[in-house]
N, C-alpha and C positions, 0 to 999 in steps of 0.2 A: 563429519559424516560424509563418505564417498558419495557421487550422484551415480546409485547405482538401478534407479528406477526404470521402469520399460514405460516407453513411448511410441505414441500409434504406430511408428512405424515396423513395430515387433511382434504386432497384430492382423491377425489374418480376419478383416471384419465385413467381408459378402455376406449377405443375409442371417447377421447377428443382428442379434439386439443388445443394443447397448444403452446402459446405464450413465446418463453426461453431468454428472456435474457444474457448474457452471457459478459464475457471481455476475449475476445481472441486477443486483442491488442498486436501483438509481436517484436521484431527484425527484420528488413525486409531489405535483399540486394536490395538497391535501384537499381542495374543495371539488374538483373535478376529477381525480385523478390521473389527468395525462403527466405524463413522463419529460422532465423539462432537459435533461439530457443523456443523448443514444451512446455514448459513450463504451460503457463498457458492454454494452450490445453486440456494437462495431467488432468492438476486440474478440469474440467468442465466435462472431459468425465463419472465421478463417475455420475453425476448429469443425462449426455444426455443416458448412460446405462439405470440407476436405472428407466428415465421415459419409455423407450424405451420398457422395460423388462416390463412395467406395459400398455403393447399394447395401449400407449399414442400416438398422429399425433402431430411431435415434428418441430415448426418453429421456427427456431435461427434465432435471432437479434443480430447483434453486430458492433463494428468499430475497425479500423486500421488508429492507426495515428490520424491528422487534415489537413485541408485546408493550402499549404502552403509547408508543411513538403515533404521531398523526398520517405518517405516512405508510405503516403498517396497513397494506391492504393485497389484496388479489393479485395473481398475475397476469390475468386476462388482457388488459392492455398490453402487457410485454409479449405477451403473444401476439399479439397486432402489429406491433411493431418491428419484431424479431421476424416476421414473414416478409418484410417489407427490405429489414436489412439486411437478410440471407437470401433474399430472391427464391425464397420456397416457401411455400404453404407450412406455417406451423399452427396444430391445430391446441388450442386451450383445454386442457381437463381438469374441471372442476372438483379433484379427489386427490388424495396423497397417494395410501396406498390401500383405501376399501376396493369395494369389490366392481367401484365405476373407472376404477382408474386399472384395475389390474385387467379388467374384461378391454379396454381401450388398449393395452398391452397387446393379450393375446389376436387383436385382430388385424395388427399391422404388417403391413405389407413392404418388403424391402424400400430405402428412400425414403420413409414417413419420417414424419418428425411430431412430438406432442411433446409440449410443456405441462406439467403437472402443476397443482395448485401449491401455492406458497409453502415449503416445508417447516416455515416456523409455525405457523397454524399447529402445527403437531407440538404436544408440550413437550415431550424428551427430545425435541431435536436441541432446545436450551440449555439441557443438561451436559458440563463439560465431565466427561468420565475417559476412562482409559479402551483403545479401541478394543480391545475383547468383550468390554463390556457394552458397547456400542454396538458392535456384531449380535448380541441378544434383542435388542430393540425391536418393537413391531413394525416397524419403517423398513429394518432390515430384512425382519424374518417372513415378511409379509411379497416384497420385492424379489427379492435374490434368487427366487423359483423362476422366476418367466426372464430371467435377467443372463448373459453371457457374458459380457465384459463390464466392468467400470470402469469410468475416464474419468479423473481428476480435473479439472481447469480453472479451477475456482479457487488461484492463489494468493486473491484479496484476503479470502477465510480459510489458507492454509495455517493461519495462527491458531484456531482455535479446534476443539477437539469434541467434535460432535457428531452423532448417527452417521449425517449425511454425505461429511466429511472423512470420516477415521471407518465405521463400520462397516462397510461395504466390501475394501477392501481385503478385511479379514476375508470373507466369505468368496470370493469371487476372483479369476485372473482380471488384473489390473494396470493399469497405466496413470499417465500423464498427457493432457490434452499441450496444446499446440504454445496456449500462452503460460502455462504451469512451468512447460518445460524450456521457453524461451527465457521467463523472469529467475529462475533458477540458475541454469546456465551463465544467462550475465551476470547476477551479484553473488553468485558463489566465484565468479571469475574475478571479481573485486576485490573479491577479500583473500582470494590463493593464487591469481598470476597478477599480482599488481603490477602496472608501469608505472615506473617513477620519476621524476618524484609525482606523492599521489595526495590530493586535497582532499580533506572533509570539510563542509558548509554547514554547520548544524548552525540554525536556528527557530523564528517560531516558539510557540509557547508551550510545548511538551519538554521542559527541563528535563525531568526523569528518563525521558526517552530518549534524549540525546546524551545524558551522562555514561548511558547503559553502551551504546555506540563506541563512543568515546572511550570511555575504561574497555571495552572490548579491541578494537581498531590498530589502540596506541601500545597493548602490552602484546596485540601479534605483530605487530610493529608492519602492520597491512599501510597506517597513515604516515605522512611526512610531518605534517600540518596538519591542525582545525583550526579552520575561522568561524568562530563564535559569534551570532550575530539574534535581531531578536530579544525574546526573554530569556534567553539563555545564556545571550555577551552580559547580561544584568545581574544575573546569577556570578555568573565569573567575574564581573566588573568589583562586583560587594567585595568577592572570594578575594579580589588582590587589596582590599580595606581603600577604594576608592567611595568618594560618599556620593549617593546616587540619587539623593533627596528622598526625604521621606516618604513621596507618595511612590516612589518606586519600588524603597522596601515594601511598602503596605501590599502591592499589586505580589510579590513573590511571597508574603506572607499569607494572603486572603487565597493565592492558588495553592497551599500546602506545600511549596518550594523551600522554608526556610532551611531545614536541616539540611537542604544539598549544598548550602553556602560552604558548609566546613566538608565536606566530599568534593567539590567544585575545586576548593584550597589544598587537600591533599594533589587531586590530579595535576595541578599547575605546579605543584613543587615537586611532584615525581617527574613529570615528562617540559618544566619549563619553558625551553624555545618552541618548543610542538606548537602547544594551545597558543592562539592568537586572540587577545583582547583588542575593542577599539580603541583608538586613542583621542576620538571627538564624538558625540552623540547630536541627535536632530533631538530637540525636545520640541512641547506643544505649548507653543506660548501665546494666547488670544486667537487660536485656531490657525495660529501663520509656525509656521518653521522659524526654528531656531539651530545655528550650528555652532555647537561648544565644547570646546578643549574637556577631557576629563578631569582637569583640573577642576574647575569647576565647575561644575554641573546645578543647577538650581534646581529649585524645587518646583518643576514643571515636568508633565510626564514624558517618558521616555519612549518616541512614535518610531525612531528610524537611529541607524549608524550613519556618523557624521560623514560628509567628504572626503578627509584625510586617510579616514579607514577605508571608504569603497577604493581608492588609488589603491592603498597598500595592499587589500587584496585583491583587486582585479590584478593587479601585476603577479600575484600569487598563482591565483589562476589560468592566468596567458602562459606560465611558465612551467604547469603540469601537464604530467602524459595523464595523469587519471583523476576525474571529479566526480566526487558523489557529495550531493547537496540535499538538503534535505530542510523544509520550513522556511517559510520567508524574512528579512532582512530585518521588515518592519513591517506599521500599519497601512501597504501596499492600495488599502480599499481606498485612502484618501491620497488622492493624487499629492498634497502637500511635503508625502511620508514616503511616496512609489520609489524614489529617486534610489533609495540602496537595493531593493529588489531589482529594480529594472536593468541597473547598470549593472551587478553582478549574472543575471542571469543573460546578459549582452555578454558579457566577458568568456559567460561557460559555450553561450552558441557557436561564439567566434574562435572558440580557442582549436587548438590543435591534437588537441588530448581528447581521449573516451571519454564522455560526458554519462552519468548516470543521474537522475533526480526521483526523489523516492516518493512519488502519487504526492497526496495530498493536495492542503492550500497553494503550496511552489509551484506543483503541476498545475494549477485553474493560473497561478502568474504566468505562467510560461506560456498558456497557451492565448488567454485574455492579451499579454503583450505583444504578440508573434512570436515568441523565441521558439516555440515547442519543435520546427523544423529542425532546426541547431543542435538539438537534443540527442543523444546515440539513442539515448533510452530512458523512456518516463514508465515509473514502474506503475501497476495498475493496482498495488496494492501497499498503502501507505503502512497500516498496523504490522501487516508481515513483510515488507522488506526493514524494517527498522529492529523488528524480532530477530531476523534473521542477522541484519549490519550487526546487532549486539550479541551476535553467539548464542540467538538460544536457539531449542529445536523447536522445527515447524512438524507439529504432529498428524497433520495430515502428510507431509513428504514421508517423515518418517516412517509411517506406516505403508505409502511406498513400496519404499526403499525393501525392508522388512520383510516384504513377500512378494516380490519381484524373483526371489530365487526358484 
C-alpha cells in the first residue's frame, strides 16, 4: 500500500473545526483515578499545539481502557492534564455525541480545545466492522454535521476497525495527524528502503506475533537476520529439537504456543543462517542465575539468554545499518534476568545504524534503563507496528489512504 494519505499540512484549518482523533489510553490508578503516566499525552500535544496555533476549533476523540477492565473510566482527568501538557486550556465534556456535547461544538470559538467523553462509553464504537459501515453509526452520523476535517493520530489503534477510527473518514475530507504520520513514514521505511545489513530482535512472550513478522520480513527479504530471544528463542530453541526442560515446554503449552513449534521449524529450514537461536540460556535456579550451554539445559525455568548469545548478537547489532527490535530478552523485572535486555538495548543505543523499537514492555526497558535517547525511534504503538512489521493492513490508514483522492 502506497502512503498516499494527506497530512495537516494539505489542510487549510483557520477557523475550522476539526475532528482529533487521538490515543491517549494511559495507566490509570483504578482507586483514585489519577493518571500514572503522561506519556502518550506528551506525544499528541505536538499535534493539538500545531492545530491550535493555526486558529483551528479542535474536538478530541478518544478512549481509556474497555468495557470490563478496572481502569475503564472518564476522561476528565486527561483533560486536566492534557491542559497542562499543551500549555492550553482543554475543556472536559461530559457527552459523546448527544445534544451536551454537539451544543459544546457549535459554540466554539477559533483556538478552543474540548475533549469529549470516553468513546468506548458508546457500545458500537466496540464493534470491528467495515468503514462504510462504520460511516452509518450514530457517533458518525450524529458528529460529521458540525464537523470539517478529520485527523487521524491515533496510530496505537490504527489496527483496529471502529466508528471512531475508520468511519469518519468516509464522510469527511481527511488527514493524518503529526504522530500517525511520523510512525508511518518510519516503519514503512523499514520495511521498503532498508539499510543493510538489517536486524530483527524479536522477543518477549507474543510468539504468534513475532512469527507473523518474521514469516513476513524474511520472504520480502526486508531482514538479514532475526535474533530470537525471550519466549520466542524457546519456541525456536524446541523447533531445532533442543531439550528445554519440561517446565519450559509447559510455559509454551499452557500459552497456546505448541503448534507454532512445527511453523517455528519450517521457518528455520526455509530461511537457516537468517534465524538466530541462543546457544546458552540464564535459567532460575533458587532465585540466583544460572548460565548454561544449550546442551544442556535443566529443568529450571527459562528467565534470560545466556552470555555467549548477548556477545554473539551485540556484535550483530554493532554491525547493522538497520534495527527493529521488538519484546524484551528476558524477565528484565528481575534484576538477576535484566543482564540480556540491558546489554542488547546498550548495543542498539550505541550502535551506528537506524534503531526502530516497537512500543511495548522493550520501550518501558529502554526508557526505565536510560537507553530511550539512543533510540532513532520508539513507536507509540506496539499492537500496530507489529501489524504493520507483519504485512497486514492498518484499517484505519487504509481508509486514509482510500479517500485522500
Amino acid at each position: 500500500m502506497s502512503l498516499d494519505f494527506k497530512t495537516i499540512d494539505d489542510l487549510e484549518l483557520k477557523d475550522k473545526t476539526v475532528l482529533l482523533r487521538v490515543d491517549i489510553n494511559s495507566p490509570v490508578n483504578p482507586h483514585t483515578g489519577e493518571i500514572l503516566d503522561d506519556t502518550r499525552l506528551k506525544l499528541h500535544a505536538e499535534t493539538i499545539d500545531e492545530l491550535a496555533s493555526m486558529d483551528a476549533k479542535i474536538v478530541i476523540l478518544a478512549h481509556q481502557s474497555r468495557p470490563g477492565k478496572k481502569d475503564f473510566t472518564t476522561l476528565e482527568m486527561h483533560a486536566e492534564l492534557l491542559s497542562d501538557v499543551v500549555g492550553r486550556p482543554v475543556k472536559y465534556v461530559e457527552d459523546i455525541f448527544g445534544r451536551a456535547a454537539r451544543d459544546e461544538i457549535s459554540k466554539m470559538e477559533k483556538g478552543d480545545i474540548i475533549l469529549l467523553e470516553n468513546v468506548r462509553f458508546y457500545s458500537e464504537e466496540i464493534l470491528k466492522r467495515e468503514p462504510s459501515i462504520q460511516a452509518e453509526t450514530h457517533l458518525v452520523k450524529k458528529l460529521s454535521p458540525l464537523i470539517d476535517y478529520y485527523i487521524n493520530d491515533a496510530f496505537a489503534a490504527a489496527h483496529r476497525s471502529q466508528p471512531s477510527l475508520v468511519g469518519f473518514a468516509v464522510k469527511l475530507p481527511s488527514a493524518a495527524g503529526r504522530v500517525m504520520e511520523r510512525e508511518l513514514k518510519v516503519l514503512y521505511s523499514a520495511l521498503e528502503n532498508v539499510k543493510r545489513p538489517c536486524i530483527y530482535m524479536l522477543g518477549g512472550v507474543k510468539v504468534d506475533d513475532s512469527i507473523k513478522v518474521m514469516d513476513n520480513v524474511l520472504k520480502k527479504g526486508s531482514a538479514d537476520y532475526i535474533l530470537t530471544t525471550g519466549l520466542v528463542a524457546n519456541v525456536f530453541l524446541r523447533a531445532a529439537k533442543v531439550d528445554i526442560g519440561k517446565c519450559n515446554e509447559k510455559v509454551i503449552k499452557n500459552r497456546g504456543y505448541g503448534n507454532l513449534i512445527k511453523v517455528a521449524g519450517k521457518l528455520m529450514k526455509k530461511f537457516k543462517e537468517k534465524i538466530l537461536i541462543p546457544v546458552d540460556v540464564a535459567v532460575c535456579k533458587d532465585d540466583k542465575r544460572v548460565d548454561v550451554s544449550i546442551k544442556n539445559i535443566p529443568n529450571f525455568p527459562i528467565y534470560d539468554i545466556g552470555i555467549e548469545t548477548i556477545k554473539i548478537y551485540a556484535k550483530k547489532i554493532r554491525d547493522a545499518r538497520t534495527i527493529v527490535a521488538n519484546g524484551p530478552a528476558g524477565v528484565f523485572e528481575n534484576p538477576e534476568f535484566s543482564i540480556g535486555t540491558e546489554d542488547l538495548l546498550n548495543a542498539i543505543s550505541s550502535s551506528d545504524g537506524f534503531s526502530i523499537i516497537g512500543g511495548g514492555h522493550l520501550a518501558a526497558a529502554a526508557v526505565q534503563m536510560g537507553f530511550d535517547d539512543g533510540i532513532d525511534h520508539i513507536s507509540s504503538g506496539g499492537g500496530a507496528a507489529i501489524s504493520l512489521l507483519a504485512g497486514e493492513e492498518l484499517p484505519a490508514v487504509k481508509v486514509l489512504c482510500e479517500h485522500a483522492k
